[in-house]
C-alpha positions in Angstrom: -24.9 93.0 -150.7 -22.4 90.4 -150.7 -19.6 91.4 -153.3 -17.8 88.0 -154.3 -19.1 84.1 -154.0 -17.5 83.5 -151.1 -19.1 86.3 -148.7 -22.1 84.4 -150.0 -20.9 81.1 -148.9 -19.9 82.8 -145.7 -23.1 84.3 -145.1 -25.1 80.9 -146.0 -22.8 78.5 -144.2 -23.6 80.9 -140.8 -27.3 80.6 -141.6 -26.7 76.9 -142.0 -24.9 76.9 -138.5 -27.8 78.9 -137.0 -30.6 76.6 -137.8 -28.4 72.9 -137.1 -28.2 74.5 -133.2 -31.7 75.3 -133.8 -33.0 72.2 -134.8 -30.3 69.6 -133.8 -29.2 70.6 -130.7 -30.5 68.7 -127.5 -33.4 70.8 -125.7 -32.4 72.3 -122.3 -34.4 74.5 -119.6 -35.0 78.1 -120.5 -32.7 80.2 -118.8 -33.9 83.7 -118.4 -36.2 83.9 -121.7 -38.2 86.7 -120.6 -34.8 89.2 -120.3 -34.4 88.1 -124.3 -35.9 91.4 -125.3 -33.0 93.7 -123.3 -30.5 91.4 -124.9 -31.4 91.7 -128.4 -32.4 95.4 -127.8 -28.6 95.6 -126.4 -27.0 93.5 -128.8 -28.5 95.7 -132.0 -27.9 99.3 -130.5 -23.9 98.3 -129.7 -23.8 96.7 -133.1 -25.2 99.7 -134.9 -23.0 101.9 -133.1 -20.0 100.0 -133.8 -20.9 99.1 -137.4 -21.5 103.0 -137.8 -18.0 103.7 -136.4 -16.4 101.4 -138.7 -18.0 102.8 -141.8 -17.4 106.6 -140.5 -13.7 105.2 -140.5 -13.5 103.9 -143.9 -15.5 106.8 -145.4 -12.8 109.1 -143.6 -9.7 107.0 -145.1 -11.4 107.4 -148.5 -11.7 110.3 -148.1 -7.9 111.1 -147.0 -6.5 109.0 -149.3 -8.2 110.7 -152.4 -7.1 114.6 -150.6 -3.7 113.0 -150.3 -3.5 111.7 -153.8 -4.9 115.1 -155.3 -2.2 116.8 -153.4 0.2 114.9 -154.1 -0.5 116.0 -158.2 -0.6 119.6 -157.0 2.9 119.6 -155.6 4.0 117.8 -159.0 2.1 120.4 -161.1 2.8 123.4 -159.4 6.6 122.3 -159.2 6.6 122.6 -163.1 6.1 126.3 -162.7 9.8 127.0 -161.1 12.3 128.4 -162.7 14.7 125.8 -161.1 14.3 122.6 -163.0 16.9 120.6 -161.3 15.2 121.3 -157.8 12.2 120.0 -159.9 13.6 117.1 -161.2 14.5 115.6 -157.7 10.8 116.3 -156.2 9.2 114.7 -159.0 12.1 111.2 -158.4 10.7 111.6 -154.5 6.9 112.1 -155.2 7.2 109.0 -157.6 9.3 106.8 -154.7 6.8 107.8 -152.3 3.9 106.7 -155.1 6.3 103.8 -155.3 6.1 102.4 -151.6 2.6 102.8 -151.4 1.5 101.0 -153.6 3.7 98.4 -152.6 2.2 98.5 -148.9 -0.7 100.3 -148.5 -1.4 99.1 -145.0 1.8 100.4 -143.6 1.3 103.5 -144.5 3.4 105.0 -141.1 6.3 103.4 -142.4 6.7 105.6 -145.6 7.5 108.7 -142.8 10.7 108.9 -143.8 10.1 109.1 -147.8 7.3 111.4 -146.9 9.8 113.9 -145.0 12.6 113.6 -148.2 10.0 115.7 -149.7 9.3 118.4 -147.2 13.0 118.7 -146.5 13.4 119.2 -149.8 11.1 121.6 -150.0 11.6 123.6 -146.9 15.3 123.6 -147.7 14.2 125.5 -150.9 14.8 129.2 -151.9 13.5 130.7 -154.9 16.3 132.8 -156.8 13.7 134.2 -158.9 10.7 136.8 -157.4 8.6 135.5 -159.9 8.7 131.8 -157.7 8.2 133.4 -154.3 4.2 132.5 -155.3 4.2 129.3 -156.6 7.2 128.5 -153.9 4.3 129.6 -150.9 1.4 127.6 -152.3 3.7 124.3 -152.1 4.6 125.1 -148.4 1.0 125.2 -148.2 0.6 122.2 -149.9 2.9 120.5 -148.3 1.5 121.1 -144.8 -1.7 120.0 -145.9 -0.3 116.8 -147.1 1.1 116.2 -143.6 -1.9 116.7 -142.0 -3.9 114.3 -144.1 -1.1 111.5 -143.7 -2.0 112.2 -139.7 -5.8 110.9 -140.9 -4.9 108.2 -143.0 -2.7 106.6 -140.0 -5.1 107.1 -137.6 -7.9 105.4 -139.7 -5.5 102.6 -140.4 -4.4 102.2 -136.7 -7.9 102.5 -135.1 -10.2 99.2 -135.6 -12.4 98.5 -132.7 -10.5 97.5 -129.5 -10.3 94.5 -127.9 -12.5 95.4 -125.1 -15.1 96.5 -127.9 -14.8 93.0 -129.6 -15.7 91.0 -125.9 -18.8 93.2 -125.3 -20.1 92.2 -128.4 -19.5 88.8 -128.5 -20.3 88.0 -125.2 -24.2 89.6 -125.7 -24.3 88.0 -128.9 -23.1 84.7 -126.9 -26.4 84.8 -124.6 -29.2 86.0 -126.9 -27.4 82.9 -128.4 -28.0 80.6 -125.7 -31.1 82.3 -124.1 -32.9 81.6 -127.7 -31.7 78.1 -127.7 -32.6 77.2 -124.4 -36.1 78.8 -124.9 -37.0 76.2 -128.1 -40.4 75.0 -126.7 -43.9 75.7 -128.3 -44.3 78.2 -125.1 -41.2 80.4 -126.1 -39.9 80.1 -129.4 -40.2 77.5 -132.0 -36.6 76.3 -133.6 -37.8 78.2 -136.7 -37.7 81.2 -134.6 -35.1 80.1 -133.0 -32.8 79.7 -136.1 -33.9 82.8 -138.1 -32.6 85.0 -135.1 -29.8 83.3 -134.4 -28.7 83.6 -138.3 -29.6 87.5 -138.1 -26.9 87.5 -134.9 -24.1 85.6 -136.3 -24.7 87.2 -139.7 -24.9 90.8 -138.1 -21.4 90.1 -136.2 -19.7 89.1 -139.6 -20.8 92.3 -141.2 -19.2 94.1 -138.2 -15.9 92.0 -138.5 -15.6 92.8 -142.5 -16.9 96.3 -142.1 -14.0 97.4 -139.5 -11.1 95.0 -141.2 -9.9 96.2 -144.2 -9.9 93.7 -146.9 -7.8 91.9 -149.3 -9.9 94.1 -152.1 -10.2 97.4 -150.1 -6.0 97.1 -149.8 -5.5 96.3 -153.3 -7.7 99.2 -154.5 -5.4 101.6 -152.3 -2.5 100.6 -153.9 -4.0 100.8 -157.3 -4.8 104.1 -156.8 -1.5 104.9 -155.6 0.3 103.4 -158.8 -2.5 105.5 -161.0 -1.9 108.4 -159.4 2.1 109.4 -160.2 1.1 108.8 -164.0 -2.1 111.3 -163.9 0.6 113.2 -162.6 3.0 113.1 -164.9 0.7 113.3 -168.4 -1.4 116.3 -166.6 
């Protein structure tokens, strides 16, 4: 379902598109009517695998971004249990920076590397004085490598829309089930009617896949939100 007024307008203003070519534009000869079938049947099994890759995407940088966030509060937390408070103090000033430059820019989330590796340096550089750390001390390396690996994730689902090459094959079968359906408009093929309900079902299908693989104004903000909620949960834990 469309989630604000203007998807709505978007998605009515395509149907209005589909059935003005159906309707108003001037008849020509059919071209190749009878391979419509293998076209549309094409045209849907690309677009549901590519639609399906671009969800598995987003539901995998959801997914990332929520491990990273509730790792990011473990570090904090389990930092409260050393003995050295100073050593403390300066994670918890780079755990908030890094908190800090993401919600800032979500999107370029490779570019907060080197706030990211402030933190590891500063806590691989750590030794415990005290025995009693040598526990809490191992579950942060643990944590810590974790965190690296989900960053890995998160880039990768950032950096990975569907490829150029991708974005031709679609278009250009969505291009001639176009023009074979309006060049078979004649009461022996298919009426404009038809005509223009299919042609709205493949401009309409290609917009979902263009908003499904983007990420969106209100997909980006809700990162960052997240990001600046996050260091306070931390902190009042």
């Amino acid at each position: 379902m469309p989630k604000k007024v203007s998807d709505s307008l978007r998605i009515l203003a395509l149907i209005a598109l589909a059935f003005c070519l159906a309707y108003f534009l001037p008849l020509f000869g059919p071209v190749g009517i009878e391979t419509l079938p293998f076209q549309i049947t094409l045209f849907a099994f690309l677009l549901g695998f590519f639609i399906n890759r671009a969800l598995t995407r987003k539901q995998t940088l959801a997914t990332s971004v929520a491990m990273e966030l509730t790792r990011l509060r473990r570090l904090h937390h389990i930092s409260q249990g050393l003995g050295d408070k100073t050593f403390t103090k300066k994670l918890m000033a780079l755990i908030k920076e890094y908190h800090e430059e993401l919600a800032a820019g979500f999107p370029h989330h490779a570019e907060t590397s080197s706030s990211f590796r402030h933190i590891t340096k500063l806590i691989y550089r750590f030794r415990p004085k005290d025995p009693k750390d040598e526990p809490v001390y191992t579950d942060m390396l643990t944590t810590a490598r974790n965190l690296a690996l989900e960053r890995n994730t998160i880039e990768g689902s950032i950096r990975s829309p569907l490829g150029m090459y991708s974005w031709t094959v679609i278009l250009i079968l969505a291009f001639f089930v176009i023009v074979i359906l309006l060049a078979g408009r004649t009461a022996a093929h298919v009426s404009p009617f038809a005509a223009g309900a299919t042609i709205s079902a493949v401009l309409v299908a290609v917009d979902l896949l263009m908003t499904t693989d983007r990420l969106s104004k209100r997909e980006i903000e809700k990162y960052k939100r997240l990001y600046r909620e996050n260091f306070e949960k931390a902190i009042t834990f």
